[in-house]
C-alpha positions in Angstrom: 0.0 0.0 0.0 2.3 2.7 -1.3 -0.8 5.1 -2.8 -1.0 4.2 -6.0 -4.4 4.1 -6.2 -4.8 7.4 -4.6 -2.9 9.2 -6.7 -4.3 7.8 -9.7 -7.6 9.4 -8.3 -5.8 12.4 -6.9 -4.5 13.2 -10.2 -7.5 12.8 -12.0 -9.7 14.9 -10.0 -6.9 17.9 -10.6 -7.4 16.9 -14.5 -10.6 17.0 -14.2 -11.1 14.0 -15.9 -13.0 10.9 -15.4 -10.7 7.7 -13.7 -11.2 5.1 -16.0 -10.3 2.2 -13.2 -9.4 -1.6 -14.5 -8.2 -4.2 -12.6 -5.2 -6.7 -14.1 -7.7 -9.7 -13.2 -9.7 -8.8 -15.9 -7.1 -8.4 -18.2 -6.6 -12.2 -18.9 -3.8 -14.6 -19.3 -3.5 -15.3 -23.1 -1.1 -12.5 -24.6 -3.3 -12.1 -27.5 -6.1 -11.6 -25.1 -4.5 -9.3 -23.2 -2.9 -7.3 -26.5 -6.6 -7.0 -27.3 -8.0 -6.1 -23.7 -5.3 -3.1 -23.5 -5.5 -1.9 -26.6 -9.5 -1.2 -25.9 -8.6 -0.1 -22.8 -6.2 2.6 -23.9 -9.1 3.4 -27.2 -11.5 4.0 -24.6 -9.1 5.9 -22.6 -8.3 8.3 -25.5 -12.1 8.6 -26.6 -13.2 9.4 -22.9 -9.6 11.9 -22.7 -9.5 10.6 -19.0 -6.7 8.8 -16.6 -6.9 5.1 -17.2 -5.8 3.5 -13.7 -4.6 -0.4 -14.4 -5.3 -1.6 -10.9 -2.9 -3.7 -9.7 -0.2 -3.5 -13.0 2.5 -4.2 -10.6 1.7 -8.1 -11.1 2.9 -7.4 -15.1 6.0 -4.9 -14.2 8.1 -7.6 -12.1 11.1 -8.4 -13.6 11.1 -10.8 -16.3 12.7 -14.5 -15.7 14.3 -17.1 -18.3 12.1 -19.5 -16.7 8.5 -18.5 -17.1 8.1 -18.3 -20.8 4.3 -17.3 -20.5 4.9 -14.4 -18.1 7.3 -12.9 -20.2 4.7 -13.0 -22.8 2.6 -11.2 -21.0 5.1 -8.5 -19.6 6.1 -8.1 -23.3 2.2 -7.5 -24.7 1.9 -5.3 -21.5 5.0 -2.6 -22.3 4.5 -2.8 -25.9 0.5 -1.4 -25.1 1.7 0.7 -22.6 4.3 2.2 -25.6 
């Protein structure tokens, strides 16, 4: 609990701009899922011109491992949205 969330709503509120709020469990597990999910996400986000919080995003920014193939994936689909 460092405030994330609280500043997301903080800053949006100084915007004046609705928080468009989505939680990573929605997102999925498939990258091509997700690819899609995001990329409405941030359409939406552009077409509404408000902050887009992705709740809980921390889960896709941990560092990325030779081991887990399908998390890497998923980190990968993440940044290149994000981009």
């Amino acid at each position: 609990a460092t405030g994330k969330t609280l500043t997301a709503e903080s800053v949006a509120e100084l915007a004046e701009r609705p928080l468009y709020r989505v939680t990573c469990g929605d997102v999925g597990t498939n990258p091509e899922t997700v690819e899609k999910y995001l990329n409405s996400v941030m359409f939406i986000g552009d077409t509404w011109n408000c902050v887009v919080l992705l709740d809980e995003a921390d889960v896709f920014m941990e560092e990325r491992t030779k081991l887990d193939l399908e998390r890497n994936a998923l980190v990968s689909v993440f940044l290149r949205v994000l981009e």
